[in-house]
N, CA, C and O atoms as a Tripos MOL2 file, in Angstrom:
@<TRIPOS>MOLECULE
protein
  212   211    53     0     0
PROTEIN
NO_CHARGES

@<TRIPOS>ATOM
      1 N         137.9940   46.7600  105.5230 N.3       1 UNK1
      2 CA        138.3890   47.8630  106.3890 C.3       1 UNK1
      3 C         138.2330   49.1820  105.6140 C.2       1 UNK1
      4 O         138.7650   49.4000  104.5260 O.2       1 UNK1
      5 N         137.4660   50.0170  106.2740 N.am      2 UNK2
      6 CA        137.3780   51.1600  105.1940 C.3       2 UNK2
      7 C         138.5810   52.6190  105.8960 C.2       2 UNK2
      8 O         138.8070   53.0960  107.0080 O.2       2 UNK2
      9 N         139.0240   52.8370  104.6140 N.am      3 UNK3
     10 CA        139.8950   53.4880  104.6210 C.3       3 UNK3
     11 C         140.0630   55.1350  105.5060 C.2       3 UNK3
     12 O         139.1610   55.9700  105.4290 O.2       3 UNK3
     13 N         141.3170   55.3770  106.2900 N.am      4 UNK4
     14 CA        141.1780   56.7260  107.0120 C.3       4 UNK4
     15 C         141.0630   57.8430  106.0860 C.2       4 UNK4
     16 O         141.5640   57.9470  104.9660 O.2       4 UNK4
     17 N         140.3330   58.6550  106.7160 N.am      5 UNK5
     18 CA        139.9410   60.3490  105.9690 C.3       5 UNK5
     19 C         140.3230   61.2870  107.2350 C.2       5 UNK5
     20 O         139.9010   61.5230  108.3670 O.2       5 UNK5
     21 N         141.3320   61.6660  106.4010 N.am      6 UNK6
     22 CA        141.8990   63.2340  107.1440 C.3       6 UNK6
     23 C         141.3350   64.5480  106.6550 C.2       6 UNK6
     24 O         140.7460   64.7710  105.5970 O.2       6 UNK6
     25 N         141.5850   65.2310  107.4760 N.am      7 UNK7
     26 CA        141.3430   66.8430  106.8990 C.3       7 UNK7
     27 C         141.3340   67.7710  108.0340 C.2       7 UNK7
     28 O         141.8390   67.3390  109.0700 O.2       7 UNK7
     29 N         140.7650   69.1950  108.0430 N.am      8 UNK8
     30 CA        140.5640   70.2400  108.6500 C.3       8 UNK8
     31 C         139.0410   70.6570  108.5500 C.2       8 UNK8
     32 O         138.7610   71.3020  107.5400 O.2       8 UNK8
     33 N         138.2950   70.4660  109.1930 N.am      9 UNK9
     34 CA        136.9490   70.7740  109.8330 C.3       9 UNK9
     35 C         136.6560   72.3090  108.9150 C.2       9 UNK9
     36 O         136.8240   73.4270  109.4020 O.2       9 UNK9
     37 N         136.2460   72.0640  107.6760 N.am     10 UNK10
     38 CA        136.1310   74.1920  107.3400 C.3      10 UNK10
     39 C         134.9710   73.9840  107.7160 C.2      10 UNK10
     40 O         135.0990   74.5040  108.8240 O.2      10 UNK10
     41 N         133.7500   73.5840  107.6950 N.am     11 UNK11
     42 CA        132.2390   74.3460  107.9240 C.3      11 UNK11
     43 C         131.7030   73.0330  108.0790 C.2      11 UNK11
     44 O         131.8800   72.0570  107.3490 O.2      11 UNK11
     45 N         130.8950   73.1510  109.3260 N.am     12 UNK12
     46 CA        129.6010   71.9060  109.9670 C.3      12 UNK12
     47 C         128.3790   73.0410  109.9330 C.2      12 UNK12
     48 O         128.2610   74.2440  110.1670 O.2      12 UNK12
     49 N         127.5210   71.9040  109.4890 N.am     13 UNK13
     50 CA        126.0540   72.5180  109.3100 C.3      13 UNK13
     51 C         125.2040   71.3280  110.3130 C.2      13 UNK13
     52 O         125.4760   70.1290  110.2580 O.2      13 UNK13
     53 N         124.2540   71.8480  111.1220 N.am     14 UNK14
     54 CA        123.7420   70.7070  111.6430 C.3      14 UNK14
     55 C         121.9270   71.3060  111.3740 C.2      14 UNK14
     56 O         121.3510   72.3830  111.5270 O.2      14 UNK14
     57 N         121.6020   70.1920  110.9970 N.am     15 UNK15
     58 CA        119.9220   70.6640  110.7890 C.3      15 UNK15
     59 C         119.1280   69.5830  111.2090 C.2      15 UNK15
     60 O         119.2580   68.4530  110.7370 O.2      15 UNK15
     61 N         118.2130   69.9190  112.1820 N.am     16 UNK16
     62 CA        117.7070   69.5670  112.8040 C.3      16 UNK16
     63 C         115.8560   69.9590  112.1200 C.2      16 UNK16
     64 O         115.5330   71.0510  111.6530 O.2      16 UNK16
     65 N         114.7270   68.4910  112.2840 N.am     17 UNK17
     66 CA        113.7470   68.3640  112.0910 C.3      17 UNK17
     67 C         112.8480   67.9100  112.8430 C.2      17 UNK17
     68 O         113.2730   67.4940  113.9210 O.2      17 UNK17
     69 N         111.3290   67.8020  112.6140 N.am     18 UNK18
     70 CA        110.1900   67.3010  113.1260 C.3      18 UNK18
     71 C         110.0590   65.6960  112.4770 C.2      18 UNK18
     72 O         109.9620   65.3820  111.2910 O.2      18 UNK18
     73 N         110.0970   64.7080  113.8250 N.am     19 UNK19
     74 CA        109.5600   63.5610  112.9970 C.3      19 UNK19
     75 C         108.3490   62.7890  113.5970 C.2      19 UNK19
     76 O         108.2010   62.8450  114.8180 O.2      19 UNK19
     77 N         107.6300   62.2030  112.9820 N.am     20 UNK20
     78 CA        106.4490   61.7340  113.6430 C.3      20 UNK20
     79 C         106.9770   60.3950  114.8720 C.2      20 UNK20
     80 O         107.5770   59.4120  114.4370 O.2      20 UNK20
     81 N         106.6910   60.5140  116.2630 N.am     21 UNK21
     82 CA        107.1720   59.6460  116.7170 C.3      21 UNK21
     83 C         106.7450   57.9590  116.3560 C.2      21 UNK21
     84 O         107.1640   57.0450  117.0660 O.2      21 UNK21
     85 N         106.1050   57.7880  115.4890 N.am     22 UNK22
     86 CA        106.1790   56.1510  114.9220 C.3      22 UNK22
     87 C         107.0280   56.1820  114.2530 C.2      22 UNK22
     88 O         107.9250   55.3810  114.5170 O.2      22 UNK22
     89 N         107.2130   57.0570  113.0960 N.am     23 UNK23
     90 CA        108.6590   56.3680  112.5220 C.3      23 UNK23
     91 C         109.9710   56.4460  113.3840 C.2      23 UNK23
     92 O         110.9490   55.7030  113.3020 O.2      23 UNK23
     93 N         109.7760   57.5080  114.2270 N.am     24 UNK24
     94 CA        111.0450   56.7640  115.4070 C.3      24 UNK24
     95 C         110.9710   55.7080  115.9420 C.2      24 UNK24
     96 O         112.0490   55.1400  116.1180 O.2      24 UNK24
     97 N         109.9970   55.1650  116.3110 N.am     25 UNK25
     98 CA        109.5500   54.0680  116.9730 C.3      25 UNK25
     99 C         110.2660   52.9370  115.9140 C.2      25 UNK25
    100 O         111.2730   52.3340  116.2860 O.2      25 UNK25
    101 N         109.7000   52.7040  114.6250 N.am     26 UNK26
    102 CA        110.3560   52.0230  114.0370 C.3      26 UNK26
    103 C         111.9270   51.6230  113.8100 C.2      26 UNK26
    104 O         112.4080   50.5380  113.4850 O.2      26 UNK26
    105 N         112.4350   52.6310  114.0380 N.am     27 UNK27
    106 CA        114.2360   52.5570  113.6190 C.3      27 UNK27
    107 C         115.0950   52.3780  114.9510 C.2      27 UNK27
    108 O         116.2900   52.0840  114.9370 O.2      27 UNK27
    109 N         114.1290   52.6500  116.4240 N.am     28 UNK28
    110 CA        114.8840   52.6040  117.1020 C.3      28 UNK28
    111 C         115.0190   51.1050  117.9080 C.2      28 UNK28
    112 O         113.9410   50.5260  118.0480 O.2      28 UNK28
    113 N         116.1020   50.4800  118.3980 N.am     29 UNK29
    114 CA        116.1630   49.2470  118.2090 C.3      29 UNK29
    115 C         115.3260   49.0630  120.2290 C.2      29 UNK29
    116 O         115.3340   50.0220  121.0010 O.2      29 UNK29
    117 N         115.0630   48.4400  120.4010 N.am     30 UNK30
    118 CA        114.5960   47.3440  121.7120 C.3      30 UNK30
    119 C         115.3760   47.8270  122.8050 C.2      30 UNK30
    120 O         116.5100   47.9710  122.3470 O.2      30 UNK30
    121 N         115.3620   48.2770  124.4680 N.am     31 UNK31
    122 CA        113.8620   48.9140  124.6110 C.3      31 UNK31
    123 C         113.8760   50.5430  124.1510 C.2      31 UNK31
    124 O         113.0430   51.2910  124.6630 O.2      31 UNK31
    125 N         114.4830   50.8710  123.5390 N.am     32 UNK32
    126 CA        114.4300   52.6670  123.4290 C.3      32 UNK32
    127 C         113.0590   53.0770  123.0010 C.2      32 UNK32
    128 O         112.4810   52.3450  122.1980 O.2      32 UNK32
    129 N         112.4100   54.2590  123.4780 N.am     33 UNK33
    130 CA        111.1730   54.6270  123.0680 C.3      33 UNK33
    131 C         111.4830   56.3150  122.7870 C.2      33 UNK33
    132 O         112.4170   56.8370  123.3970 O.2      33 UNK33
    133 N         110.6470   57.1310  121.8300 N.am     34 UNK34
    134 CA        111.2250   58.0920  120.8640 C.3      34 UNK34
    135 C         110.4800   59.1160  122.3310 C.2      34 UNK34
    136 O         109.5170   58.9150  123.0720 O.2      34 UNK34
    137 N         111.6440   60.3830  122.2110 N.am     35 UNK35
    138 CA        110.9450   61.1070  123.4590 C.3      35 UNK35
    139 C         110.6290   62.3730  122.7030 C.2      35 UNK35
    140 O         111.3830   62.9550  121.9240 O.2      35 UNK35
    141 N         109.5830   62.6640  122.9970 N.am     36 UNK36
    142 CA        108.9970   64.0640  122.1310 C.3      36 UNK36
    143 C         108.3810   65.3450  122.7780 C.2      36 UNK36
    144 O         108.0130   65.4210  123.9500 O.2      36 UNK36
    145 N         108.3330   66.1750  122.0020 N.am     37 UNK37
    146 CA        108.6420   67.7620  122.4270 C.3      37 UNK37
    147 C         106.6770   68.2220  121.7890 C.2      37 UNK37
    148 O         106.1550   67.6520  120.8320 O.2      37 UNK37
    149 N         106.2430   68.9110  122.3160 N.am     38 UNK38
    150 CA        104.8740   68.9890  121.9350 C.3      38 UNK38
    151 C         104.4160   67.7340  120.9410 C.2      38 UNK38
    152 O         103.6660   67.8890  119.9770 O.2      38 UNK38
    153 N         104.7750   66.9490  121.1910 N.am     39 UNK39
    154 CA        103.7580   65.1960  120.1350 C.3      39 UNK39
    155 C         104.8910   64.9990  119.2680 C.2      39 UNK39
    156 O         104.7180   63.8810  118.7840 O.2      39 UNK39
    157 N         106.2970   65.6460  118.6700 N.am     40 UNK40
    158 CA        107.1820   65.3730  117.4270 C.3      40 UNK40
    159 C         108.4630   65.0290  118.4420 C.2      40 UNK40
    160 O         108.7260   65.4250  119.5770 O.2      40 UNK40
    161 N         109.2000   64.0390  117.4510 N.am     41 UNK41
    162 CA        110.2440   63.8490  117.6810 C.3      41 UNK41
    163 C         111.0010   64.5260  116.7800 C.2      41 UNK41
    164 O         110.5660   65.0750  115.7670 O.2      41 UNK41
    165 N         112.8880   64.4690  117.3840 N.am     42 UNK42
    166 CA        113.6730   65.2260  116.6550 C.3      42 UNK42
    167 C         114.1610   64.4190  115.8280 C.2      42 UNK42
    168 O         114.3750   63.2670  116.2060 O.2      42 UNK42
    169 N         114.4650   64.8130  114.4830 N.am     43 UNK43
    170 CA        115.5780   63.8570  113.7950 C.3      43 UNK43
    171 C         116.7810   65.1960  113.5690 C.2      43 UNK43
    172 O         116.4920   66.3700  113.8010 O.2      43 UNK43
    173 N         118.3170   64.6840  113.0150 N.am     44 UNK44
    174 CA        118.9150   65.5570  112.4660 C.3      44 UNK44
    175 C         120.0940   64.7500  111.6950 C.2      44 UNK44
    176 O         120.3260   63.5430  111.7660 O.2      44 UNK44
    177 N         120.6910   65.6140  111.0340 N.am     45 UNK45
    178 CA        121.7670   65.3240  110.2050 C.3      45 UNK45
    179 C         122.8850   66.1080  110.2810 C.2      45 UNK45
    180 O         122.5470   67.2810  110.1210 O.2      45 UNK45
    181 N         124.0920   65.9940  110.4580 N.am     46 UNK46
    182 CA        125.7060   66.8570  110.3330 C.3      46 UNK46
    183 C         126.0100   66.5900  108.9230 C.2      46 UNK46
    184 O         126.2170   65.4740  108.4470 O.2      46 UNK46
    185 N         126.0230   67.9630  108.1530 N.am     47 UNK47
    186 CA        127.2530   67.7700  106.9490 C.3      47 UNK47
    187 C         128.1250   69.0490  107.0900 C.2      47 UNK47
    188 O         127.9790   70.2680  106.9980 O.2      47 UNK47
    189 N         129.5730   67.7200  107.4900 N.am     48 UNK48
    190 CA        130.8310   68.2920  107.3810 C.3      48 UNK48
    191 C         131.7350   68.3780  105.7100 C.2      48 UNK48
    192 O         131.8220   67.7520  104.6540 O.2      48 UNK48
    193 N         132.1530   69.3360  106.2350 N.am     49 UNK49
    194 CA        133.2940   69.8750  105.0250 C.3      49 UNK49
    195 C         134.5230   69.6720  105.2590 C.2      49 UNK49
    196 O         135.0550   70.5150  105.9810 O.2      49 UNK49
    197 N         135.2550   68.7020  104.8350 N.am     50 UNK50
    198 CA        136.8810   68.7070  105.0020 C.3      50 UNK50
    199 C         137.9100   69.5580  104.2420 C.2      50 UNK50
    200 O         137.2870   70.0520  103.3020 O.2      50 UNK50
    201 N         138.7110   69.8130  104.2160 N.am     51 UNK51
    202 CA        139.7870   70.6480  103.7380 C.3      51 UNK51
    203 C         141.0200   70.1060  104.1230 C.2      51 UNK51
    204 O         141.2200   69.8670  105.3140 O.2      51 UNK51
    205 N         141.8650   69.8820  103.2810 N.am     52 UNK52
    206 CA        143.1030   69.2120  103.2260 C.3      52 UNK52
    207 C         143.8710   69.8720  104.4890 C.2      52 UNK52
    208 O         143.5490   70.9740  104.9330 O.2      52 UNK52
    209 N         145.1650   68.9020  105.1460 N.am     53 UNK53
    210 CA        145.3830   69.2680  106.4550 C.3      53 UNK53
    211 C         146.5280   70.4790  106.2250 C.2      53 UNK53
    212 O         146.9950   71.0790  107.1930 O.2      53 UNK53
@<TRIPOS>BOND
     1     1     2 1
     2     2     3 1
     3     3     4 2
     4     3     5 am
     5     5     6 1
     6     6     7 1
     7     7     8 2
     8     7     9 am
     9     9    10 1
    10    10    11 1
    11    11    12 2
    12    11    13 am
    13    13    14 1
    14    14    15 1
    15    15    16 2
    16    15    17 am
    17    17    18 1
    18    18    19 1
    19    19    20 2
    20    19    21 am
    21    21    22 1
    22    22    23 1
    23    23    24 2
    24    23    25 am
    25    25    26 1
    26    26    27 1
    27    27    28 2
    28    27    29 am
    29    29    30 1
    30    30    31 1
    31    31    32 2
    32    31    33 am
    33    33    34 1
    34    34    35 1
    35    35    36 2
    36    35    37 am
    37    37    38 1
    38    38    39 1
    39    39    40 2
    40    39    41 am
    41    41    42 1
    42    42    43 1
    43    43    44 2
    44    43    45 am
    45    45    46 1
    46    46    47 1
    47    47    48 2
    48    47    49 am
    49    49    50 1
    50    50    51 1
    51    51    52 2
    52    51    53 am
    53    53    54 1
    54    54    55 1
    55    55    56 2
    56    55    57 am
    57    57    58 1
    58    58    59 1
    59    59    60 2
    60    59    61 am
    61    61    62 1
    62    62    63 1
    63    63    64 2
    64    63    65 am
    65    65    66 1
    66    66    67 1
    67    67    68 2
    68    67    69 am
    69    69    70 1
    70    70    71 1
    71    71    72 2
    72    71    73 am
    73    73    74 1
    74    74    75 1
    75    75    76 2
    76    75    77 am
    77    77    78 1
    78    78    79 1
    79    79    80 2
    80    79    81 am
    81    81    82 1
    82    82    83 1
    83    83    84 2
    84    83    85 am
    85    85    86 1
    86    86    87 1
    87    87    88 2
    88    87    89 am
    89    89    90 1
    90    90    91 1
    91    91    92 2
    92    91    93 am
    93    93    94 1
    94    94    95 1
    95    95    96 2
    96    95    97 am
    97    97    98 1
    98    98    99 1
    99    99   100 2
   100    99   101 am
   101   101   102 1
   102   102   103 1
   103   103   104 2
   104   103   105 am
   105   105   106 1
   106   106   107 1
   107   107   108 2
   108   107   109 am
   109   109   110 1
   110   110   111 1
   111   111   112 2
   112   111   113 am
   113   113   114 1
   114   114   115 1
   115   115   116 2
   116   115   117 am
   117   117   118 1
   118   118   119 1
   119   119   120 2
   120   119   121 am
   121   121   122 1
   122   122   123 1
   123   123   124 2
   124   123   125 am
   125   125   126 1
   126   126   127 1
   127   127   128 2
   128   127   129 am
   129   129   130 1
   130   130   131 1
   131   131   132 2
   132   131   133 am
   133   133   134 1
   134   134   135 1
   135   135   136 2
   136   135   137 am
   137   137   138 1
   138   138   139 1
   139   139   140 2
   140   139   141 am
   141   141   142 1
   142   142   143 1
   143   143   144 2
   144   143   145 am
   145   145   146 1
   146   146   147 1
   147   147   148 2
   148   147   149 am
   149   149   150 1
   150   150   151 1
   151   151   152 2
   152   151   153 am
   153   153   154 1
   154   154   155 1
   155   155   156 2
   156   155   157 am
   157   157   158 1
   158   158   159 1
   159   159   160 2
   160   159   161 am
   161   161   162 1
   162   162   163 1
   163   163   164 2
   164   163   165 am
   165   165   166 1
   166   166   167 1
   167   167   168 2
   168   167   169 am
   169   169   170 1
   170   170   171 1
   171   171   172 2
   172   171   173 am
   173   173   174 1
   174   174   175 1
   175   175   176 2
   176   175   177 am
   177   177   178 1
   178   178   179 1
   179   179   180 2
   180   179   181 am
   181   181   182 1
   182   182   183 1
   183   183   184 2
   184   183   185 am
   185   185   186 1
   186   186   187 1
   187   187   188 2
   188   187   189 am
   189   189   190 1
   190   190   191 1
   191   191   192 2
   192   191   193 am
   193   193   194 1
   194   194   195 1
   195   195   196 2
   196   195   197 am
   197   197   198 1
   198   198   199 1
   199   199   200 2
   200   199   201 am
   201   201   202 1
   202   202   203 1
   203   203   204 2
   204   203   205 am
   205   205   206 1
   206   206   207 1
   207   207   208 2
   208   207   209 am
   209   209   210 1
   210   210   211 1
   211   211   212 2
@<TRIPOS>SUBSTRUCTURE
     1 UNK1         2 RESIDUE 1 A UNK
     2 UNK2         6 RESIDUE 1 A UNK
     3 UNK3        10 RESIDUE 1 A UNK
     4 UNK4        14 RESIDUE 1 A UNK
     5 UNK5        18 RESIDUE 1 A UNK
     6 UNK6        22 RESIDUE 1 A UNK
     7 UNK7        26 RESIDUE 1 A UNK
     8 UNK8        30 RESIDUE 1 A UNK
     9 UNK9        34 RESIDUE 1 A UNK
    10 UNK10       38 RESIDUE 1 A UNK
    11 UNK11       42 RESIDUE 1 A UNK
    12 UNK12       46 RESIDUE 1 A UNK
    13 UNK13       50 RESIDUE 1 A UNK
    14 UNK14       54 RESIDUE 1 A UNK
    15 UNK15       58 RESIDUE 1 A UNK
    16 UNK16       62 RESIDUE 1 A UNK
    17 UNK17       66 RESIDUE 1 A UNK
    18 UNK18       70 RESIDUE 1 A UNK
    19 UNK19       74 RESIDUE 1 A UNK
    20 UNK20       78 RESIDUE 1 A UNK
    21 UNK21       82 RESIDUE 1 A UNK
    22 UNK22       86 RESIDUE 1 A UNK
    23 UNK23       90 RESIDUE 1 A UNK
    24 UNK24       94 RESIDUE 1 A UNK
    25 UNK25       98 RESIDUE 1 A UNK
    26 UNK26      102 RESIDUE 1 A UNK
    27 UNK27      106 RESIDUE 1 A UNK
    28 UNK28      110 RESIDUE 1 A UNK
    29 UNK29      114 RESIDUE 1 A UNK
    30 UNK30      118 RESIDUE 1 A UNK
    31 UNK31      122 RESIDUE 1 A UNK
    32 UNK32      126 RESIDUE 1 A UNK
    33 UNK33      130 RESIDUE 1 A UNK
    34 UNK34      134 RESIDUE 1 A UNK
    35 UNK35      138 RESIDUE 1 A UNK
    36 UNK36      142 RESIDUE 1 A UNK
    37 UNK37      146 RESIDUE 1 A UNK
    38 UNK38      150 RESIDUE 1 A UNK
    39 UNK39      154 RESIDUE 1 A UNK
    40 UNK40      158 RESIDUE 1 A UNK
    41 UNK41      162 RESIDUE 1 A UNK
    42 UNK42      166 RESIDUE 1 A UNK
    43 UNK43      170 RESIDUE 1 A UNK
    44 UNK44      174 RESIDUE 1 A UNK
    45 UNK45      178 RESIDUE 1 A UNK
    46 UNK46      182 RESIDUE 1 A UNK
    47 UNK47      186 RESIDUE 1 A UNK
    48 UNK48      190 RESIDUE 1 A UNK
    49 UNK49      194 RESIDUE 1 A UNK
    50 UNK50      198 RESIDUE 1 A UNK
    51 UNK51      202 RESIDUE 1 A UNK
    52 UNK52      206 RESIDUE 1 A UNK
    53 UNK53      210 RESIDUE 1 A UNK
């Protein structure tokens, strides 16, 4: 069981990229198919910052 994490939200960054739609194709599981914006798909990532409550 992995353990609870508390805190206060100080700063979210969200960044967002171009990915080739085969490697979406690859990761995404049965039937999902990667939907794309001029030929690229999106990937992205959230890094949050906690701060004690």
């Amino acid at each position: 069981m992995l353990p609870a994490v508390r805190g206060v939200i100080d700063r979210r960054i969200l960044a967002n990229y171009r990915v080739e739609p085969d490697a979406l194709r690859e990761l995404l599981p049965e039937p999902f198919e990667p939907q794309t914006v001029d030929g690229w798909g999106i990937g992205g990532i959230c890094l949050i910052r906690l701060v004690d409550e």
